[in-house]
Each structure stands twice: as structure tokens, then as C-alpha cells.
N, C-alpha and C positions, 0 to 999 in steps of 0.2 A: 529348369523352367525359364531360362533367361537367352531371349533370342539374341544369337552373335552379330552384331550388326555393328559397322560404325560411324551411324547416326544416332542422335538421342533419338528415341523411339517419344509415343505420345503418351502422355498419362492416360489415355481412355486404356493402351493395349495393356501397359505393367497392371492396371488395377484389373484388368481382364485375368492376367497370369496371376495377380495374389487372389482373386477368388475363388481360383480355380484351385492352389494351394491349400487355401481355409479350407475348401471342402472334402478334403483325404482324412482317410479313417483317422482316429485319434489325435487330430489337430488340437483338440481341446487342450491335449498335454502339453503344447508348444507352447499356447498362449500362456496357459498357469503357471511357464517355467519363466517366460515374458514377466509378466507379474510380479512372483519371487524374485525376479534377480532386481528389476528397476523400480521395483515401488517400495520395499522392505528394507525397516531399518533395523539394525540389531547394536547394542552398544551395552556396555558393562554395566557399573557401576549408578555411574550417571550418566545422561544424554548430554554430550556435546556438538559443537558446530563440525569438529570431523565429520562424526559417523556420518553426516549426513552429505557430506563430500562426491561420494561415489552419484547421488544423483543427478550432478553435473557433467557425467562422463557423456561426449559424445557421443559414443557408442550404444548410450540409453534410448531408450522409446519412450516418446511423451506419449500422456496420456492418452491424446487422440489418435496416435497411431494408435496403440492400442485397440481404442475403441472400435476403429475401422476393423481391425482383425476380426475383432466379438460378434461386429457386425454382419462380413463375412460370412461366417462361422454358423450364422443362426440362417443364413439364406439358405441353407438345405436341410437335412437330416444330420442329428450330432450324434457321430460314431464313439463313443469314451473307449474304445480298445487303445490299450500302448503301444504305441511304435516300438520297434524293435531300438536299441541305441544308435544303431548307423543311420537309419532313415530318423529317427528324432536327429541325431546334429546338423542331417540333411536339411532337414524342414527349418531347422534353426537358421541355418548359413541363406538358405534361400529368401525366409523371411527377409534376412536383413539385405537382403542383397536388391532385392525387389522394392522397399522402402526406402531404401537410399536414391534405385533411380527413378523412384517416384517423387524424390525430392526433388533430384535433378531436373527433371523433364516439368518440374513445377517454378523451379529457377530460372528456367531457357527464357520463358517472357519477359521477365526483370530486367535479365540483360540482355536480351534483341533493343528491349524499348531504351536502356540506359543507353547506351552507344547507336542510337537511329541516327545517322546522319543529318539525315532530311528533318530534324526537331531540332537537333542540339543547340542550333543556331535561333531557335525562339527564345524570346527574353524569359516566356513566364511558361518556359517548359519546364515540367517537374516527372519523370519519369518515374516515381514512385508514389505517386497519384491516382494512377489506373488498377482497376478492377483487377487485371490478371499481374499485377504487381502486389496487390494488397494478400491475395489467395495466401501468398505463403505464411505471410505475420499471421494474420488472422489463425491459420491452421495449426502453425508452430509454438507459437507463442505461448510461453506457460501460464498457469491459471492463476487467477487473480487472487484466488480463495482458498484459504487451509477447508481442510475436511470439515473440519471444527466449528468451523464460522459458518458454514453450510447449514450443519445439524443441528446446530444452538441456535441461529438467528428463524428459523424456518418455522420452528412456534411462533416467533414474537409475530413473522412475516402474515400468517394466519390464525392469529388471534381472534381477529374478528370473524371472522369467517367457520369457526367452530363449529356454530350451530350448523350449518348447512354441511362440513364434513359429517355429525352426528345423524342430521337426518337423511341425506345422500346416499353415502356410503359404510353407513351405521360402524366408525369407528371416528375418532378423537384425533386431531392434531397430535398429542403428546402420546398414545396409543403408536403412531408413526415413530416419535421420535425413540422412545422406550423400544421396538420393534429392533429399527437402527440399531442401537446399541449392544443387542445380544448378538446381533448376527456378526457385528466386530469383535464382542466377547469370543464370540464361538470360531470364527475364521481365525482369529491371534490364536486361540485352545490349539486349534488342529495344524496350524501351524507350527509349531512347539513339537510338535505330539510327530507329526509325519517326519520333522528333520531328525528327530529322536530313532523315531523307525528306518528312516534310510539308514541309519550306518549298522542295523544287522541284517540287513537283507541285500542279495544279490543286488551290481548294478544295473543288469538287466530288466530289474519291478522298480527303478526310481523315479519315480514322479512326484510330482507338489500336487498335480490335481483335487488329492483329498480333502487338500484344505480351505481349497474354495467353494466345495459342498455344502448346505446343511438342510436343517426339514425343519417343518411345525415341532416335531415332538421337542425338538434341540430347543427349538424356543420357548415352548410354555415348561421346560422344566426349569429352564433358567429364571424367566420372569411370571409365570403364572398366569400371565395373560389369558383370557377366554381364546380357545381355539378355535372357537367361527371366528375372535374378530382378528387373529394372527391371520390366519387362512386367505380372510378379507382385504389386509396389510399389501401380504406379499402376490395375492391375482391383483390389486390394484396399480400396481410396480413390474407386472408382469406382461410382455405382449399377449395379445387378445387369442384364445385362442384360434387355431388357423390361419394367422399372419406369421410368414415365414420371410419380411424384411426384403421382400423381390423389388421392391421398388430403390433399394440401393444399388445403384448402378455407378457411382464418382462416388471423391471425395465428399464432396459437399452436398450431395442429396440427406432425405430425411435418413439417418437410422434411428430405427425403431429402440433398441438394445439401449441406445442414452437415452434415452426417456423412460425406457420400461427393463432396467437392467437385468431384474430376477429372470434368470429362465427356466422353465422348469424341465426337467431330464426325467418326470414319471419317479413311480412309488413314491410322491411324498416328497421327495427331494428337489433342492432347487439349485441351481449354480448364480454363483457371486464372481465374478473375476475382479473387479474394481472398488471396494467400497465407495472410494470417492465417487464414483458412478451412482449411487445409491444415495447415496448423502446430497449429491448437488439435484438429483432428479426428483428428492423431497421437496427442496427447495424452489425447485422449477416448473415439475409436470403439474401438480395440485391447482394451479392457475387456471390450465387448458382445461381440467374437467371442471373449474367454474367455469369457463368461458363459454362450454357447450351447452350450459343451464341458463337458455336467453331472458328468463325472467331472474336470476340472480347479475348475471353479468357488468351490469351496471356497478350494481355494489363491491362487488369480487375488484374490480377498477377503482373505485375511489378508496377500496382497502388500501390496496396494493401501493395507491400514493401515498397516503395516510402514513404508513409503514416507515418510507424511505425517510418524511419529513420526522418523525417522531422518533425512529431510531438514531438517526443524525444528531438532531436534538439531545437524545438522552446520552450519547456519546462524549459531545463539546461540553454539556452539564459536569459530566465525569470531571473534568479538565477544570472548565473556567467558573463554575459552582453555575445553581438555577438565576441569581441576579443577575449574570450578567449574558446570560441566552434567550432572547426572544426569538416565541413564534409566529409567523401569520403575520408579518407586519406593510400594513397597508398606508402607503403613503399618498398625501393628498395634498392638495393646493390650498390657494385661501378659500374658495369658494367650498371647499369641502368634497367636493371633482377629485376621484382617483385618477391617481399619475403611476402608481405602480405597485407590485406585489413583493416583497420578500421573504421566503421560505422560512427562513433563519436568519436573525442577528445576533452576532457578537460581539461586543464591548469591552476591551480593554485598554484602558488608558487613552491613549491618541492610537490604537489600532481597532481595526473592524475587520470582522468576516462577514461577507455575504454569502449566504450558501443557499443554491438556488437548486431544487433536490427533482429527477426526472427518475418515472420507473419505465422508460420506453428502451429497446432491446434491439440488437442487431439482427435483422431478417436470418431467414434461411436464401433466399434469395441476394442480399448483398454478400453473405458468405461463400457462393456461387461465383462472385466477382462483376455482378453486375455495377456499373458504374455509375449508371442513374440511381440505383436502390442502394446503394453505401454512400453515397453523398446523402441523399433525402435521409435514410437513419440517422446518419452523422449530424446533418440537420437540425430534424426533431430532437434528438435526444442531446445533441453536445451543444451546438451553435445556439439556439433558441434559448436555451438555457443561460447560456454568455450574455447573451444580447438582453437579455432580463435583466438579469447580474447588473452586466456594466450602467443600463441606462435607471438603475434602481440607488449605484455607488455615484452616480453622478449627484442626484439627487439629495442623497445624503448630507452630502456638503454647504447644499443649500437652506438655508434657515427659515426660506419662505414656505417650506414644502413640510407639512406634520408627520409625524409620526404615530400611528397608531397598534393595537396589538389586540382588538375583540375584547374580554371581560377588563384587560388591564388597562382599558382605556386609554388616553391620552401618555404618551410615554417621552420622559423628560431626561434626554444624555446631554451632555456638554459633545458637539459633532464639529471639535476644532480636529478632525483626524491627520493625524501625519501621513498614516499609510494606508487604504482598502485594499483586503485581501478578497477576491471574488472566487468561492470554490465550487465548481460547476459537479454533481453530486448522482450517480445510476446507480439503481437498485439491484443489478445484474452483470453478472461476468459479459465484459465488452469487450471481445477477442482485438488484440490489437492496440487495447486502446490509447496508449501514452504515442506509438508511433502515426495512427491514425490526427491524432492532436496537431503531432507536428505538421502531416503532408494540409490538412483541410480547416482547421480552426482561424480566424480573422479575430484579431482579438486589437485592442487600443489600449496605449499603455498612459500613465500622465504622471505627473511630480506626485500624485495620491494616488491612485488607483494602479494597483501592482499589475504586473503579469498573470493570468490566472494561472488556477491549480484545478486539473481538472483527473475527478478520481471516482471510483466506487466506494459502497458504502464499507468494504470488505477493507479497504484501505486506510478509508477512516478510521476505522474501528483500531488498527494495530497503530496509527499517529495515535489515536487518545490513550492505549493501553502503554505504550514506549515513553513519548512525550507526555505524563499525567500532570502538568503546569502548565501556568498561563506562559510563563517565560521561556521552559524550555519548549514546547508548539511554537509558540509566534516567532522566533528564533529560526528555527526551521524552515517556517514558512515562509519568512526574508529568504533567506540563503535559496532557496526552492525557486521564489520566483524573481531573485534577481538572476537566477540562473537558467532559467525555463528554456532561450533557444539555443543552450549550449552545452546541455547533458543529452546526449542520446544513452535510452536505456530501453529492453524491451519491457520492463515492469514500473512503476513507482518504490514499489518494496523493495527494490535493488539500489536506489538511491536513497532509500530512508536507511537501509542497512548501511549503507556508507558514512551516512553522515553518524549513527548512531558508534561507528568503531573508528572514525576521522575527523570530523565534524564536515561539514558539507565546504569545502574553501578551494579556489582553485587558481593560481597564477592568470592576471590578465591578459598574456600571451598567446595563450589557448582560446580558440574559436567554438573548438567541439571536444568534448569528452563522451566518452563511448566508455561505460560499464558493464561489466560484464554482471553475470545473476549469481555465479560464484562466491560474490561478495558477502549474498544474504546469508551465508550458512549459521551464522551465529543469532541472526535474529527468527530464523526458523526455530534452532533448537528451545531460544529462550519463549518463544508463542509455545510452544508445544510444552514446556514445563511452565508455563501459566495457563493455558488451558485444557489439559490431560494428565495434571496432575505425574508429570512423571519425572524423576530425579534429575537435578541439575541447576545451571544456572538461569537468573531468572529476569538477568539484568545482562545484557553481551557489554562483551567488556570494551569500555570507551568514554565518549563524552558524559553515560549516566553514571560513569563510577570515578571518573576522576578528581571531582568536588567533594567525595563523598565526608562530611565529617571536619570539614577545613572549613577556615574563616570564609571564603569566600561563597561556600555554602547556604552561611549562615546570611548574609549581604544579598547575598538570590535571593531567597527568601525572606528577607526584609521588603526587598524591590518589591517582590509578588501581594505581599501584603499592604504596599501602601498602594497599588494600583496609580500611581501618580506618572503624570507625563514625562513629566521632569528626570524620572530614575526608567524609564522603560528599555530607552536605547542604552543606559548603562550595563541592566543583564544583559542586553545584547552581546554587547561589548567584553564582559566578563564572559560569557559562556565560550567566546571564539580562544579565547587563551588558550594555552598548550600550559603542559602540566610543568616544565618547567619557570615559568615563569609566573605561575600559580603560587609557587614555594618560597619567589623571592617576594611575591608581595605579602602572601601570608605573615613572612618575617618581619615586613616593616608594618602593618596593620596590628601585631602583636605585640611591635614595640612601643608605640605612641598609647595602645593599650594601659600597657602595665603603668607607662610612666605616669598616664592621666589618673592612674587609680591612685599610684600612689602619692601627685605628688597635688593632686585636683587641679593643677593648668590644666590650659588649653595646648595640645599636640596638633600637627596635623604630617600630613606625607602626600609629597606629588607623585604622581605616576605620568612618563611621554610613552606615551603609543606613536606609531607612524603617522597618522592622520589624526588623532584626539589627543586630552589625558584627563586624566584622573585628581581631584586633590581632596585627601580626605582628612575632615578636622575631626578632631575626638575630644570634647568637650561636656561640660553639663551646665551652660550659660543660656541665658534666656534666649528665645529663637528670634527676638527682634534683634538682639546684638549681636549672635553666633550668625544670622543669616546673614546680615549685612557683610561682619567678617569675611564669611566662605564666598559670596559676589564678588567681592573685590578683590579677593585672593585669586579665584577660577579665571578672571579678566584679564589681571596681570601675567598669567602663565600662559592662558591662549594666548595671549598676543605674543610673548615670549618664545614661546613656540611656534608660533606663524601657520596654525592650523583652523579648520572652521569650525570645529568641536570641542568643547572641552565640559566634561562633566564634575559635578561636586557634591560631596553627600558630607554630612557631618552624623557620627554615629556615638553612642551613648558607652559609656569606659568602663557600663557595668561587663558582666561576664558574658551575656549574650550578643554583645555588640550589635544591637540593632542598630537599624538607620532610623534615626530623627529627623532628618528634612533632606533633600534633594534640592539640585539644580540644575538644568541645562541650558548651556549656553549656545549656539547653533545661529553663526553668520558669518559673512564672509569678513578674511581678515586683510586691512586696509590700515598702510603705516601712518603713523602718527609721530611728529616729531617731540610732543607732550608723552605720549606713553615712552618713547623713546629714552626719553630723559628718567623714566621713571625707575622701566626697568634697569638702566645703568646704575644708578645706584641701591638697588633694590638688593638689600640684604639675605644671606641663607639664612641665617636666625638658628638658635640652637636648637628649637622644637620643631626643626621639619627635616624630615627625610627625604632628600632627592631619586628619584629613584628612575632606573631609566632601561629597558629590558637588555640585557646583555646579548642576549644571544636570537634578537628579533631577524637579521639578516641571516644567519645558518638556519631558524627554523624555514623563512621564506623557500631557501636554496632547498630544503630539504623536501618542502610539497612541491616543490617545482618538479623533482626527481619523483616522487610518489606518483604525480598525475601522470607521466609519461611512463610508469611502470602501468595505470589504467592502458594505455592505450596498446599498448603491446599483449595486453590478452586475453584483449577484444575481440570476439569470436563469430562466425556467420550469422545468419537470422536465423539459423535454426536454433529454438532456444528449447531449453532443457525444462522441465516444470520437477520444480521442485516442492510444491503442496502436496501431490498425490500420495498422500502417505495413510 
């Protein structure tokens, strides 16, 4: 099927030649074999970050090829006869042969324009800017959403909108989602069941096809459901009939098939190739048949917003509890004159998020590569969004400007903020979108106002479910955006997987870091046994499990409970440790411990970091006289140390060691020939422990080597999706 030639041919003629392929008898088997190998996990015992390994192989079909096959496939007549073996590995080797220089002949653009001569030489030339540069991310790029988050969020997403599924289409939201889940039931059954059957029968009859099939009956004896309203389910998920998808003609034209996955093959049976297909088109098409109802539409729209701000909301609630997440908060001048909207606020200590929430969506047209129509989407839904944000965080800081929030009236925070987090928030898979970010977003950065974070709600959701603390989130989200132009990743989930099995930290020497998606396999398997219930671990192993049960644990969580400014950037501070020097301070925190229990003095132990330190007194003296103590003590060791930071907590010598008061010291250090004299004679004293990290230079040397192991296996744009599971 592949014409000899040695020029790259055009994507119009290879997509001519794979059409032409989809449509030979028993094509179906090809795709179902497609299916089985790159979307199906199989693993023992319990689900680990392995098994899920293989869907990283280059050699995989993302999802959207895929789709384009199914697509294909439904443009004509669907023949279910088997290919004989020779001609299936035929059709196999040609598929892939034919999608590969479909890749190609989609790449040729990227680099004709990266290397134009006649540009290179402009300042504010950015050759991966333009429309037929974007095609391939947009196209390749894996999906932003587990299966999971699809099928679960899609009720909350149409909540409101119930009544008019009831009256409309005379079945239920949750009728859908219950629908969904048999048909997974029953493809997993026959999946089982068919690889069980190939190994007694000839290779000759090997197919997987069978276990992409199923009917009504399959479904109402599983779940009961009324079979008009199953019936009704799967023709609503169905293309119409007599549309046989002629209008796909490219890549990026409509297909019908993602939107209406079920097809139906007669007697009652229907074909599934993709569940995710089916799960994300719950999530999606229910929209447009509001949209076409002109007297609901309106409402169907202000759902759909409603949705993104209230799930976000009930996310960050998870996280930072409901006091300290405002909604709807409307800021205004003296005059009582709006100055601006915030979506969401969140409060803790001297940090803030603003999360400014859009449900607007990447065209099918900027998908196309149009350059005007992927800038104007990028627009509406990312930029406008920022530019809210930002001129809303500005304001913040101002005390002239109120705050208000609808029933909760007038709302009263202490807005001495260290840092604004501004998190720009879509309610939909935005193909593309962290790389998109990079080439078109205009953002302004200041000593308060961070670099933004700009994500879906799908994204969100696994920050609140991984990070479930105020400390261990806001931590992150430092690291996230003091890193923002210097992580290249095609996902967000590839960098939260990193930091979750690293912590996010990367030598100053480095300009760019390039992560690969490979990274995530561990925070995959641990979403999938938190939300499918299926054996394994449920925490990947890393920054959540290294504190686990250790003094410094306990010290987190102090911080998180006193919410004070004073101790905030301490968790910081604590959570960036590596585990060996976790153990040495453990040891001196448990020494000053024991001795204060037994001997009731006052203890204390310094800690030097490179740029801060630590000094922790363990006392149970009144906090007028312990506080003054631990000031004066944190003073003399910053300066001692010739750093701008120096933090100081004094903690209580019962068994729990909590923290009783906090300190943060934070200014620049300027000699003194009074302090000078001071600290010269300034005594060790026998109740303090010096302490100083031993091996702070080999851990440096050591992520120095880590990061340059990133960059070496660092892979093209073609990115692998690793949800479709």
C-alpha cells in the first residue's frame, strides 16, 4: 500500500492509502488486535508501576490513531470476516507503516519552519508557534484524563441538567453512567474468556474481536436496567442512523465514531473498540444535544460553568478544609464600584491561590491548524483567564480594595501575602495544553505574584487526591512555578509524577529540563488503585512515604495545624530534605526530646542548611520568656551563618512533640562589628546540638547526575497516552 518514492509524500495521499486499507474485509480484527496489545493491562498479584510500562513503548498507537482507524472503518460497509493469518500480519505491518509516515509527512512542517532561513534571523521568531507546527502536539499528545475521572466526574458535570436528560431523552444521567460500567464489566468478561479460548483452538480462528462486542441482553442481565431505556443509552452514543462518517476526509476533520463510539454491527449487537472512547463521549457529546435544544441552551452554559467552579472548589476543600476556600469573590473599591471577580480563593497563611475556572474548549477548527482559531481559543480560554487572575492578585495585596463573597458577606483575612499562586483552570481535555502554554501565554511575574499554573480540572483533581495537605500542595506548587520556563513536559501529570517519586528540585545550571511521560508509571498505577479499587499500592513511592511515622512528620503537621506565617516556609523547607538527612535530624530532635522530659530544662539543636537553618528549642516555659529566648537565639545563628533565613520553632517535650510557637526571620544579612564581638564569644553550651548536614554536597552532585539522566531519555513529540486504559 505504500508508494516507493523518495520524497516524503503528503498527508492528504497516506490518509488516502490508510482508508483505503480500513476498508478490506475483516479490518475490524486488525483494529481489535490494535486495542488488545496497546490499551490492556494485565498484572498479577497486585497492579504495579511496571505492568503499565509497555504503554510507553513507541511502538504503541495513542489513542487517536486509533480513533482515526474506527473512523475509517465505519466510512464504509463493516465486513467482521477473518483475515486469513498472512494477510492479518499484512494489514498489521501496513497499518503501522502508513501511521508512522503519517507522522512524518506531519513533522516535515515543524522543521521546514524551525530551520527557514529567511526567519531565523527575526528576534521574536518562534517556529513552534504556527498552526501546522502545533498539528502534531495537539494530535499526539496523551490524554489529560484517566478513564475514570471521565466516568465519575460526568454525573457531577450534569447534575443539573437531569431533568432535561429525563424529559429529552427519557433516561437519567446515572442510567448512562451505570450503562458504562456493564459494558466495561462485560468487554473485561470477554476478554478473559476469548484469551482463554485462543489457546484451544487453531491459529488460524485467533482473533480478540469478540471481546469488543456486546448487546442489550448482556446488559440488562447484568444490571436490570429497563431495556427501552438501555436501548435508548446505547442509539444515543450511536451514529445516526444512515451517516456512514463520509465527511472524514484528514486527520482533523469531524469523526463521528468519537462522539458516537457504539456501532452497531445488526442483531442486537454493538461494537466497543475503545472504552475510553465511550467514557470521555459521556462526558462530552451530552453538551451538544443541550446545545441543539435553543430554548435550554442558555442554561446547559451556565451548568457547564457552574460545574468547573464548584468542582474545583470541592477539590481544594478536600485539601485546605471549607474555611479556608472561598467562592464568587467579588472585589471592590471604597466606593463599593467592582474592580473584579475571583472564581476561587484560597488562604493559607501568607499564601493564596487564585483559581480563575473557564469551560471554553479547543475548536475543531484550531485543531485543523488554523492559526487565527488556536490563538483566539488559546485566548478565550487560557489568556483571559490569566489576565483576570493576575489583575484580581494584584489587588489582593491592596487593603483599599474589599473583599466580598455573596451570603458570607464581607470577608476578613490578614492579605500580608508572601506569595500568589494564580491557577488558570478548563473543564475539558485541551490537546496540547502545557506545550501550548509555553509557545502563546504572556504572563508577569513580581516578588508576590508567582508564575502561573495553568491545568485542567482532571489535573486538579490527582494534585488534591496525591498532595491531600495544605503543606504538601503549596510546596509543590512553589517548586511548579518557580520552575514554570524551565520544565518541558508534554503533560502536567509527568511532572507531578516526578516530583511525587523526587521531589521536584533541579541544579541551577540547567536552563531546560525535558521529562519524559515514562516517569508517571507509578502515579498511574497508584490513581487506578484509588480509584477502581484494584490491588496495589496506593501511595508511589517517594516524597509521600519518606516522612511516614518519623519526628519530622509529626513537625508537618504541627506546621499545617498552626496555619501561621511564621512556620509555613519551614514545611517547605522540611519537605525538600532527602531521607538521609531526615535521620540525622530525627536523632538530634529525639535527643533534646528525652533529655527535656527527663531532666524538665530547656534543650534546643541548630540545624545549617545552605541558604537557611533551623533552631529548635524543647521547652515547657512560658511563651513570653521561651519566645524571646528562641529570637535571640535564631539572630545570633543567622548572622553566624551569613544567610537571609533562619527559621525557629520551640516544641513541647511531651510525646507528640508538637510545635508551640514558630519564628521567621527573613532579611538580608549585613555585618556588624557588635554582633561580631558577640558571636566570638558565644558559647556551644551543653544543651545544644550543632548540627550541620553531612552529606549536603554529594546529595547536590547526586541530582545534578539525575537531571541529566532526564535529558537523555527525552523522546520526540510523539507522546504515548498512557490513560487509555
Amino acid at each position: 500500500m505504500i508508494k516507493e518514492t523518495n520524497n516524503m509524500r503528503k498527508e492528504k495521499e497516506v490518509f488516502s492509502d490508510l482508508s483505503m486499507l480500513c476498508s478490506l474485509p475483516g479490518y475490524a480484527h486488525i483494529i481489535a488486535y490494535f486495542c488488545f496489545r496497546d490499551n490492556v493491562i494485565s498484572y498479577k498479584e497486585k497492579l504495579k508501576g511496571e505492568d503499565t510500562q509497555h504503554l510507553f513503548s513507541m511502538a504503541r498507537l495513542v489513542r487517536t490513531e486509533i480513533s482515526t482507524l474506527v473512523g475509517l472503518l465505519f466510512k464504509g460497509e463493516i465486513d467482521l470476516s477473518l483475515p486469513i493469518p498472512s494477510v492479518f500480519q499484512s494489514l498489521i505491518e501496513q497499518t503501522e507503516a502508513l501511521l508512522e509516515e503519517m507522522h512524518q509527512s506531519m513533522i516535515s512542517p515543524i522543521i521546514a519552519s524551525a530551520f527557514d532561513p529567511s526567519k531565523m534571523e527575526l528576534a521574536d521568531y518562534n517556529p513552534f508557534a504556527n498552526g501546522s507546527a502545533l498539528r502534531e502536539p495537539m494530535f499526539y499528545c496523551g490524554e489529560s484524563a484517566y478513564n475514570f475521572q471521565y466516568r465519575d466526574f460526568a454525573p457531577k458535570k450534569y447534575l443539573e441538567d437531569d431533568a432535561w436528560f429525563q424529559s429529552k431523552k427519557d433516561f437519567s444521567v446515572n442510567d448512562i453512567k451505570s450503562i458504562v460500567n456493564c459494558i466495561s464489566l462485560i468487554q473485561n468478561q470477554k476478554l478473559n474468556s476469548v484469551l482463554n479460548d485462543i489457546k484451544k483452538i487453531e491459529s488460524k480462528n485467533w482473533t480478540v474481536l469478540p471481546a469488543f462486542i456486546f448487546s442489550v441482553e448482556e446488559i440488562f442481565s447484568i444490571s436490570g436496567i429497563n431495556k427501552s431505556i438501555i436501548q435508548k443509552v446505547i442509539q444515543a452514543f450511536s451514529p445516526p442512523e444512515g451517516v456512514s462518517n463520509q465527511g472524514f476526509k484528514s486527520l482533523n476533520d469531524f469523526n463521528i465514531t468519537s462522539a458516537y463510539p457504539l456501532i452497531d454491527i445488526s442483531d442486537g449487537n454493538y461494537l466497543l473498540f475503545q472504552s475510553y472512547s465511550f467514557v470521555e463521549a459521556f462526558y462530552e457529546t451530552p453538551f451538544y444535544w443541550m446545545g441543539e435544544d435553543k430554548s435550554y441552551v442558555n442554561e446547559a452554559m451556565k451548568n457547564r460553568g457552574d460545574f468547573t467552579e464548584s468542582f474545583a472548589a470541592e477539590r481544594l476543600e478536600s485539601v485546605f478544609g471549607k474555611n479556608r476556600v472561598f467562592k464568587n469573590i467579588v472585589i471592590t473599591n471604597s466606593k463599593k464600584q467592582k474592580a473584579g471577580e475571583i472564581d476561587i480563593l484560597v488562604v493559607f497563611a501568607n499564601r493564596a491561590i487564585v483559581v480563575q475556572a473557564k469551560s471554553k474548549r479547543l475548536t475543531l477548527e484550531a485543531r485543523k491548524g488554523n492559526d487565527n482559531q488556536i490563538k483566539s481559543d488559546f485566548k478565550k480560554s487560557i489568556q483571559d483567564s490569566y489576565n483576570q487572575g493576575l489583575s484580581c492578585s494584584k489587588l489582593l495585596t491592596d487593603n483599599n480594595y474589599l473583599l466580598g463573597a455573596g451570603e458570607l458577606g464581607s470577608i476578613e483575612i490578614a492579605r500580608n501575602f508572601k506569595e500568589i499562586y494564580i491557577f488558570c483552570v478548563v473543564s475539558d481535555h485541551y490537546p496540547a495544553l502545557s506545550f501550548q502554554v509555553r509557545q502563546f501565554l504572556k504572563y508577569e511575574q513580581t516578588e508576590i505574584i508567582m508564575a502561573p499554573f495553568v491545568m485542567d480540572i482532571f489535573h486538579l483533581d490527582v494534585m488534591c487526591e496525591m498532595l491531600g495537605s495544605p503543606l504538601y500542595f503549596l510546596s509543590y506548587v512553589n517548586a511548579r512555578s518557580n520552575y514554570f520556563e524551565r520544565i518541558l513536559s508534554a503533560n502536567e501529570l509527568t511532572v507531578l509524577a516526578y516530583h511525587l517519586k523526587n521531589n521536584l528540585w533541579f541544579d541551577d545550571e540547567y536552563t531546560l529540563i525535558v521529562l519524559d511521560e515514562n516517569i508517571g508509571v507509578d502515579l498511574d498505577a497508584s490513581m487506578m488503585v484509588r480509584r477502581e479499587s484494584m490491588p496495589g499500592d496506593s501511595v508511589p513511592d517517594g516524597i509521600l512515604t519518606r516522612f511516614k511515622g518519623t519526628t519530622i512528620s509529626k513537625l508537618i503537621a504541627s506546621i499545617e495545624n498552626l496555619d501561621t506565617s511564621e512556620t509555613i516556609d519551614l514545611g517547605f523547607q522540611l519537605l525538600s530534605l532527602d531521607e538521609e538527612t531526615v535521620i540525622e535530624i530525627e536523632k538530634g530532635i529525639d535527643t533534646i526530646t528525652q533529655k527535656a522530659q527527663s531532666d524538665k530544662q530547656h534543650h534546643d539543636l541548630t540545624i545549617g542548611f545552605e541558604k537557611s537553618g533551623l533552631t529548635i528549642h524543647c521547652n515547657t516555659d512560658p511563651i513570653n520568656v521561651s519566645a524571646l529566648r528562641l529570637k535571640k537565639h535564631c539572630e545570633l545563628r543567622k548572622y553566624s551563618q551569613k544567610v537571609e533565613t533562619w527559621f525557629g520553632v520551640c516544641i513541647s517535650p511531651k510525646p507528640d512533640q508538637s510545635i508551640r510557637f514558630g519564628i521567621n526571620l527573613e532579611y538580608t544579612w549585613i555585618e556588624s562589628e557588635e554582633m561580631n564581638a558577640v558571636i566570638s564569644t558565644l558559647p556551644q553550651g551543653k544543651n545544644q546540638i550543632q548540627f550541620k548536614p553531612k552529606n549536603s554536597e554529594k546529595i547536590r552532585k547526586s541530582k545534578i547526575q539525575e537531571n541529566k539522566k532526564i535529558r537523555k531519555i527525552a523522546k520526540s513529540s510523539r507522546r504515548k497516552n498512557r490513560r487509555n486504559k
